[in-house]
C-alpha positions as semicolon CSV with decimal commas, in nm:
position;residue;x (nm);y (nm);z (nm)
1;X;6,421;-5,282;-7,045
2;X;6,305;-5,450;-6,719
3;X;5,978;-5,586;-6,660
4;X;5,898;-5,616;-7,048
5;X;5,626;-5,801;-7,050
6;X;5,422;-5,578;-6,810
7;X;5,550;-5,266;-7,043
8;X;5,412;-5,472;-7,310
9;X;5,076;-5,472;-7,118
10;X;5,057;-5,095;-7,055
11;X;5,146;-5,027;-7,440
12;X;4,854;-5,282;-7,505
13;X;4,638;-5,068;-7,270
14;X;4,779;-4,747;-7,471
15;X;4,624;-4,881;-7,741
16;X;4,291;-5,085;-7,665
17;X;4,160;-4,816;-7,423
18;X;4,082;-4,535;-7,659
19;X;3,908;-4,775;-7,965
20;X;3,688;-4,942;-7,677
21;X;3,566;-4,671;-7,418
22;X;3,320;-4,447;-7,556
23;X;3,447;-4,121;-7,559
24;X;3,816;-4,160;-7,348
25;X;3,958;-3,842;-7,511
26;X;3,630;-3,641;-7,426
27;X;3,754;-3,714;-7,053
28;X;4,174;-3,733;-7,080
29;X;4,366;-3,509;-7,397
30;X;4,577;-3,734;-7,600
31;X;4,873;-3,571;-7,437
32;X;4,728;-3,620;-7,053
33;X;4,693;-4,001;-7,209
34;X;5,053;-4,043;-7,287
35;X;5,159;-3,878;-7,023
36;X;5,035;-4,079;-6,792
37;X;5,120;-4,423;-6,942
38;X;5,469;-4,309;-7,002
39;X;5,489;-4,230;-6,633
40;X;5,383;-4,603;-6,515
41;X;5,643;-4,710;-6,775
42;X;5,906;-4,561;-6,583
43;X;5,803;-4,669;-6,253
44;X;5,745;-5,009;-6,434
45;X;6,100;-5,010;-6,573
46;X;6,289;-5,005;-6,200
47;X;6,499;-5,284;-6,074
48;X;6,310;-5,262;-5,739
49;X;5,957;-5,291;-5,897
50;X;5,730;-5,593;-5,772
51;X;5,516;-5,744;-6,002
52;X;5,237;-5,774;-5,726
53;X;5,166;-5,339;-5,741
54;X;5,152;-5,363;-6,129
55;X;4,751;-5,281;-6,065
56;X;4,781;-5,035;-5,840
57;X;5,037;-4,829;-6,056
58;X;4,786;-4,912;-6,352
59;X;4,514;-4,728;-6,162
60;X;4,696;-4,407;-6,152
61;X;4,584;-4,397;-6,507
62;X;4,233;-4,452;-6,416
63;X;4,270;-4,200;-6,178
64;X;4,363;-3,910;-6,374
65;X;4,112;-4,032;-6,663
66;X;3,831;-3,984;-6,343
67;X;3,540;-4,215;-6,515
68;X;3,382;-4,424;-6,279
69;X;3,276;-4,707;-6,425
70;X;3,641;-4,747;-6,584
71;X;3,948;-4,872;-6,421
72;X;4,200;-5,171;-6,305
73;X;3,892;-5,459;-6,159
74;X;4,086;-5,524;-5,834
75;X;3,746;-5,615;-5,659
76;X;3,925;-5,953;-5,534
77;X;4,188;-5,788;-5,358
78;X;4,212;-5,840;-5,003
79;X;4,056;-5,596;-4,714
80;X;4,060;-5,587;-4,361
81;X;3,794;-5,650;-4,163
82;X;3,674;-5,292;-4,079
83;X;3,477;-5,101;-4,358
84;X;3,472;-4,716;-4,345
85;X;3,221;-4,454;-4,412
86;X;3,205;-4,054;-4,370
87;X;3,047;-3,945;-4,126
88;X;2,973;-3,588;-4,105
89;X;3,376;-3,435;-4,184
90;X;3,518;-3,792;-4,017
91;X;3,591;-4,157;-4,109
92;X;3,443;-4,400;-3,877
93;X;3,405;-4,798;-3,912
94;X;3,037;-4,921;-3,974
95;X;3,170;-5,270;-4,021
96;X;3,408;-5,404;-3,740
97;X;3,500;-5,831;-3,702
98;X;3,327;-5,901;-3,384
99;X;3,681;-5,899;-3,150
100;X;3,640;-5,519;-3,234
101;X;3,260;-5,457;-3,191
102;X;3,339;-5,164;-2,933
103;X;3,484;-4,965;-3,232
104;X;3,193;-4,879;-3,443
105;X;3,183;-4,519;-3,535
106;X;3,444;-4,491;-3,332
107;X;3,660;-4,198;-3,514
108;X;3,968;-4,270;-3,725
109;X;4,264;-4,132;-3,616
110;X;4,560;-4,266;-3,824
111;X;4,645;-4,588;-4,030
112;X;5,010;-4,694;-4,055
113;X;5,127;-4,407;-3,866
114;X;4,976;-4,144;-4,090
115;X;4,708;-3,901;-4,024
116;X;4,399;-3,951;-4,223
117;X;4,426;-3,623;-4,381
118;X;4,827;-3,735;-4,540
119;X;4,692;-4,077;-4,590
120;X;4,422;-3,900;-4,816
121;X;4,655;-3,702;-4,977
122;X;4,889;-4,025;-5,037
123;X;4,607;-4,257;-5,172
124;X;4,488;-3,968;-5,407
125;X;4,686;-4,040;-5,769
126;X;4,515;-4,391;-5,698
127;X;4,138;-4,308;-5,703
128;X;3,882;-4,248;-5,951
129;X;3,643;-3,942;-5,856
130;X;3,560;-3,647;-6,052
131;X;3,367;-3,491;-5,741
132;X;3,412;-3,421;-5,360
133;X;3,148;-3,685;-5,271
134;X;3,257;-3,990;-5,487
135;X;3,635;-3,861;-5,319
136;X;3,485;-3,945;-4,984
137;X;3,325;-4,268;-5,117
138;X;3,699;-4,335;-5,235
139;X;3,856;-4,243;-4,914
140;X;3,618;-4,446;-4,684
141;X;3,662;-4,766;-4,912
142;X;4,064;-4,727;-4,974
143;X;4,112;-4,711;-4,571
144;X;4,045;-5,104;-4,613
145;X;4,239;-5,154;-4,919
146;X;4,489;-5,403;-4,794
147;X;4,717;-5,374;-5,095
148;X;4,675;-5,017;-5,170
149;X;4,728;-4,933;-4,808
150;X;5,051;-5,161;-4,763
151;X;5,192;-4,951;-5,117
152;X;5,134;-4,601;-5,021
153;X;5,281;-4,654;-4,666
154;X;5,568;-4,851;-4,768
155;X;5,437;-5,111;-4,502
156;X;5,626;-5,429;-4,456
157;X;5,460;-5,583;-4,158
158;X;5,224;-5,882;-4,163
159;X;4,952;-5,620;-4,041
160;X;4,805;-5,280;-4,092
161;X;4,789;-5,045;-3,789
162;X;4,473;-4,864;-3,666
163;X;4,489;-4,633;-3,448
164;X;4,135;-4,467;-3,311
165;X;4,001;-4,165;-3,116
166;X;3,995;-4,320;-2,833
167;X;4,340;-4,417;-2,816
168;X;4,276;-4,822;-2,895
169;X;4,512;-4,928;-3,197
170;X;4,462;-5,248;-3,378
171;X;4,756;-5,453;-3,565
172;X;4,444;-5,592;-3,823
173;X;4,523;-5,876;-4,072
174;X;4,347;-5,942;-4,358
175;X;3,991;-6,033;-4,365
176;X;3,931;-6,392;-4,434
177;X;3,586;-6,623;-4,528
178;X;3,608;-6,724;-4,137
179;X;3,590;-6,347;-4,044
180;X;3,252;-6,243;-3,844
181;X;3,154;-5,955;-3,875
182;X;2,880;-5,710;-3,739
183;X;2,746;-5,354;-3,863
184;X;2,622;-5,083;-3,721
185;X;2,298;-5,178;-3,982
186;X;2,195;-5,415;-3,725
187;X;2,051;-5,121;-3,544
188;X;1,747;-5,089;-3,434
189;X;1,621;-4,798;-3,582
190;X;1,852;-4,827;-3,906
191;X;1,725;-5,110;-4,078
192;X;1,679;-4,853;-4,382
193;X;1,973;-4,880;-4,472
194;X;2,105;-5,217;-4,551
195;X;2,165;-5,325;-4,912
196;X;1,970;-5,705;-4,842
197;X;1,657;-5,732;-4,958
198;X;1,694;-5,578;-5,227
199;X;1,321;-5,385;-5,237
200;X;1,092;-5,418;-5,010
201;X;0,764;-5,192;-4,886
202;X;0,587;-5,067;-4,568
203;X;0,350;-4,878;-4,451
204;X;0,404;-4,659;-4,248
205;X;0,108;-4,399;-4,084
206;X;-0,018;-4,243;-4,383
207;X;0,267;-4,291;-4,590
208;X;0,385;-4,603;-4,841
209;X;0,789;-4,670;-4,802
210;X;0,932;-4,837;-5,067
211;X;1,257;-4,965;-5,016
212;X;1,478;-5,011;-5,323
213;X;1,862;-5,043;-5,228
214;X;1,982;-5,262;-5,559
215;X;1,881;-5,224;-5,952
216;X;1,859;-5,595;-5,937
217;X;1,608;-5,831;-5,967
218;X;1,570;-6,080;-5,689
219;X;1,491;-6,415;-5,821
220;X;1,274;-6,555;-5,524
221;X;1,085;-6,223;-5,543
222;X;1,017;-6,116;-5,863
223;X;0,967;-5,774;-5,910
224;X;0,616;-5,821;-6,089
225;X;0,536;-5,973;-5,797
226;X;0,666;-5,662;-5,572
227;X;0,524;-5,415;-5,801
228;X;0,110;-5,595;-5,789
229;X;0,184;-5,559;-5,410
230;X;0,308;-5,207;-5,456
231;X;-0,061;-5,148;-5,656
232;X;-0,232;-5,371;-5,327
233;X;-0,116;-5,169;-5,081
234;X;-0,173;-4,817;-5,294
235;X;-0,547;-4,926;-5,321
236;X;-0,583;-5,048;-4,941
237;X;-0,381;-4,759;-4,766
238;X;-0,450;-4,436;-5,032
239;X;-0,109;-4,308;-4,892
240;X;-0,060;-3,946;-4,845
241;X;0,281;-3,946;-4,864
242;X;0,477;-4,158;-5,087
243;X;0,866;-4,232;-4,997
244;X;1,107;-4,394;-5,231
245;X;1,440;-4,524;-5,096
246;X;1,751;-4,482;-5,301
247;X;1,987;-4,516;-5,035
248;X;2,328;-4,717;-5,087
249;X;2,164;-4,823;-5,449
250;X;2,508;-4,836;-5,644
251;X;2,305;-4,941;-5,979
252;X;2,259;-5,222;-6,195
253;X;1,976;-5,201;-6,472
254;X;1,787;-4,858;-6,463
255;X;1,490;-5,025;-6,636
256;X;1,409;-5,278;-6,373
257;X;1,266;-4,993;-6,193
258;X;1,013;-4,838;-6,460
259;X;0,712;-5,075;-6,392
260;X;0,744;-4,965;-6,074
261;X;0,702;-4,594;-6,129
262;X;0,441;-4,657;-6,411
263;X;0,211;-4,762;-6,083
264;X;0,329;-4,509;-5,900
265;X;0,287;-4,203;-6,147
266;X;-0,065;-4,324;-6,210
267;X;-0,137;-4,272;-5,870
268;X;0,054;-3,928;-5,818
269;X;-0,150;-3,834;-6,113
270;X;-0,451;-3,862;-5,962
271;X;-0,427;-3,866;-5,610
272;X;-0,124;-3,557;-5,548
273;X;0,030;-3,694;-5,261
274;X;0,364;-3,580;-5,125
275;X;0,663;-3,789;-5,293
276;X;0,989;-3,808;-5,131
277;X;1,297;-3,964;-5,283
278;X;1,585;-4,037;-5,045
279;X;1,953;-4,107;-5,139
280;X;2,289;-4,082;-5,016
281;X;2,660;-4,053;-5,140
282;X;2,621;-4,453;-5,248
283;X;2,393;-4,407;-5,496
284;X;2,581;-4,449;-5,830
285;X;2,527;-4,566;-6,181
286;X;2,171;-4,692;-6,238
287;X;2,104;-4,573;-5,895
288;X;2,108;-4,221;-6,037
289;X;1,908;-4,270;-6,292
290;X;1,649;-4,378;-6,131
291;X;1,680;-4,075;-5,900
292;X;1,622;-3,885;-6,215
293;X;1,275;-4,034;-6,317
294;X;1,104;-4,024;-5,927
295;X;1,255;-3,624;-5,899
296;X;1,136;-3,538;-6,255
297;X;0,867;-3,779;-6,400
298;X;0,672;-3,805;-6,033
299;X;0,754;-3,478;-5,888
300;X;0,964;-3,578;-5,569
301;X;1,164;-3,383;-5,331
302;X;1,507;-3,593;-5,286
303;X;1,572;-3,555;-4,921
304;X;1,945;-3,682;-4,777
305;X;2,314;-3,607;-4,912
306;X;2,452;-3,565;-5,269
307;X;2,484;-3,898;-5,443
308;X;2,807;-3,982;-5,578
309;X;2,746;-3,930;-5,979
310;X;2,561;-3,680;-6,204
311;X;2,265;-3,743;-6,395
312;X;2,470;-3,753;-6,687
313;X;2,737;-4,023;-6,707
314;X;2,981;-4,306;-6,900
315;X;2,868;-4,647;-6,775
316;X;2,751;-4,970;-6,895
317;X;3,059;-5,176;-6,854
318;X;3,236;-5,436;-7,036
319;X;3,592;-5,594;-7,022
320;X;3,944;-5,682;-7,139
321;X;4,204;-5,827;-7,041
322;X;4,585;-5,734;-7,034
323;X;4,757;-6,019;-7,238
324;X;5,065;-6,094;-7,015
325;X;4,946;-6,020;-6,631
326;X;4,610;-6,096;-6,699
327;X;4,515;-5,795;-6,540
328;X;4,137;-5,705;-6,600
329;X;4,054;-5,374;-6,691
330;X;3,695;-5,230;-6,707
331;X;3,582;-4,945;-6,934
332;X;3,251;-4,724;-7,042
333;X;3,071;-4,821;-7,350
334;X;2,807;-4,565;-7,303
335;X;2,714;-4,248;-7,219
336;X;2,365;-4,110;-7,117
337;X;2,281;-3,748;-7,132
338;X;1,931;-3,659;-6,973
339;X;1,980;-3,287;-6,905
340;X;2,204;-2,952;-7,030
341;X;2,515;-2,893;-6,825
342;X;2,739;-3,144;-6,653
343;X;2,650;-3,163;-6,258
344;X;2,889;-3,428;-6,184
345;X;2,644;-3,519;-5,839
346;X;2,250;-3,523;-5,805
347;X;2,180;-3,259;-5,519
348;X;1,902;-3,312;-5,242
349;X;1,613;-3,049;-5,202
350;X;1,713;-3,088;-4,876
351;X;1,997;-3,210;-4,739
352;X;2,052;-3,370;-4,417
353;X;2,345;-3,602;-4,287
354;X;2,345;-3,821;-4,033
355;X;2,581;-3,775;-3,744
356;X;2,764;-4,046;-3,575
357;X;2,546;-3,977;-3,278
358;X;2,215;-4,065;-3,476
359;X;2,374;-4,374;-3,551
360;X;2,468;-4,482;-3,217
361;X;2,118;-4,449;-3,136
362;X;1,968;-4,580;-3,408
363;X;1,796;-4,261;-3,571
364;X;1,771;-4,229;-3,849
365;X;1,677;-3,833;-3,979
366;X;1,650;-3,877;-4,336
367;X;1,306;-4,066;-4,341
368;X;1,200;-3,934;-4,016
369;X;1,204;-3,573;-4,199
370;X;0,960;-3,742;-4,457
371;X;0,720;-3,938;-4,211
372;X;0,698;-3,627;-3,971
């Protein structure tokens, strides 16, 4: 047997996986479960094998189990400088180093000599998503992947190749501290979006915008702090229109967030003015949650695209890690059911998706719709 001490650390997976998530057999049969390890063994078990893919092979379990909160922790791995979102049925950068500034939302066209659409289909045994809008969230993050990218395309160069819409290709290494960088969230006009600071409020007209883009609490700005200015500003302005901003909130602690909408609900209560709640495929985890209580508990239409994850979901993470490689692998220790069925997304009232042209100029359509 080759390799037996990384076979010794998939058999170790085999068996700590199951006792520690949750419910992994409620997601994966037994049978799917061996199945799958079994098949890493044997790629595991080759002469040619390099001990450097040993996570990416790993995550083709993770992949077929499709829980998001569980899989290989490769969150150290190296990326390139460009970061990727979809854009309205394309892949475009919204993060470029500054050398390549004149490529923002400027459309993919191929990486390493493959199409997007067979790079998709390549990368797709490797990524966890139980829905088409976490498999765009996938796609858009994997098209930086340095390692994943170099595996899938058999790459041996010292670079990965981009090659855009316009016809401009780029040989890009990988990103390193030095890197600058700029983002198309440096727009004026789409401020609204970026994940830094985490919450934050305006007001805007008749309406009250609160901004809250992490489920984290902000040590130089505590959020009982943010919340009395929250009750200021409700009492100064009597908004008639209230708009909560989920976007790009991939979670954290749900809680953090109920103080806020205690203030809030007591005003809805008594006041009835128009709530809006806006997301976008990046809300995830905690993100969702809190989603759930401003759509249901203060009556708001969610305005934007689907988020990512379904009401209902496995989450609250912990760790272990694989004896011999040290590998770290992260699994579900919970799972929160808040309504019947299984909607594995959160769908707007009314969706709308930004098009690469409302980026360029620095609209932004999801909160206009709510100030209009």
């Amino acid at each position: 047997m080759r390799n037996k001490k990384l076979i010794d650390d998939i058999n170790y997976l085999f068996k700590t996986l199951p006792r520690k998530h949750k419910d992994l057999y409620a997601l994966i049969s037994k049978d799917e479960f061996i199945m799958m390890t079994d098949r890493v063994v044997a790629l595991v078990d080759n002469k040619d094998f390099k001990q450097k893919d040993f996570p990416i092979v790993l995550q083709m379990i993770f992949a077929k189990i499709r829980d998001a909160h569980s899989m290989v922790d490769r969150y150290q791995d190296p990326k390139t400088p460009f970061y990727f979102e979809h854009i309205n049925g394309t892949y475009a950068p919204v993060v470029v180093s500054k050398e390549t500034k004149k490529l923002l939302l400027t459309k993919l066209k191929s990486i390493n000599g493959y199409s997007i659409e067979e790079f998709s289909r390549l990368i797709d045994k490797y990524i966890i998503y139980d829905n088409p809008e976490a498999q765009k969230l996938q796609i858009s993050r994997s098209l930086s992947d340095w390692k994943l990218i170099n595996y899938v395309t058999s790459n041996k160069n010292k670079y990965i190749t981009y090659v855009f819409a316009d016809g401009t290709k780029v040989k890009s290494k990988k990103r390193l501290k030095s890197t600058m960088q700029t983002s198309i969230y440096w727009t004026e006009g789409l401020e609204f979006l970026r994940e830094r600071p985490s919450y934050f409020l305006l007001s805007k007209g008749n309406a009250l915008y609160i901004k809250y883009s992490r489920c984290r609490e902000d040590q130089d700005y505590p959020l009982k702090q943010f919340t009395r200015e929250i009750r200021a500003a409700i009492k100064k302005n009597t908004p008639s229109k209230i708009v909560v901003d989920f976007r790009n909130n991939h979670g954290g602690n749900s809680s953090l967030f109920d103080q806020i909408a205690d203030v809030l609900k007591s005003y809805i209560d008594k006041n009835k003015p128009k709530v809006y709640c806006l997301i976008n495929r990046k809300v995830f985890s905690s993100g969702t949650l809190n989603t759930y209580d401003v759509k249901y508990k203060l009556g708001a239409t969610v305005v934007g695209q689907p988020a990512s994850q379904g009401i209902n979901h496995f989450g609250y993470t912990h760790f272990f890690e694989l004896p011999n490689s040290k590998v770290e692998i992260r699994y579900s220790s919970e799972y929160w059911k808040f309504i019947d069925g299984n909607d594995p997304v959160i769908k707007p009232d009314v969706y709308i998706e930004p098009t690469i042209a409302d980026y360029k100029n620095g609209n932004d359509p999801v909160l206009q719709y709510c100030l209009d």
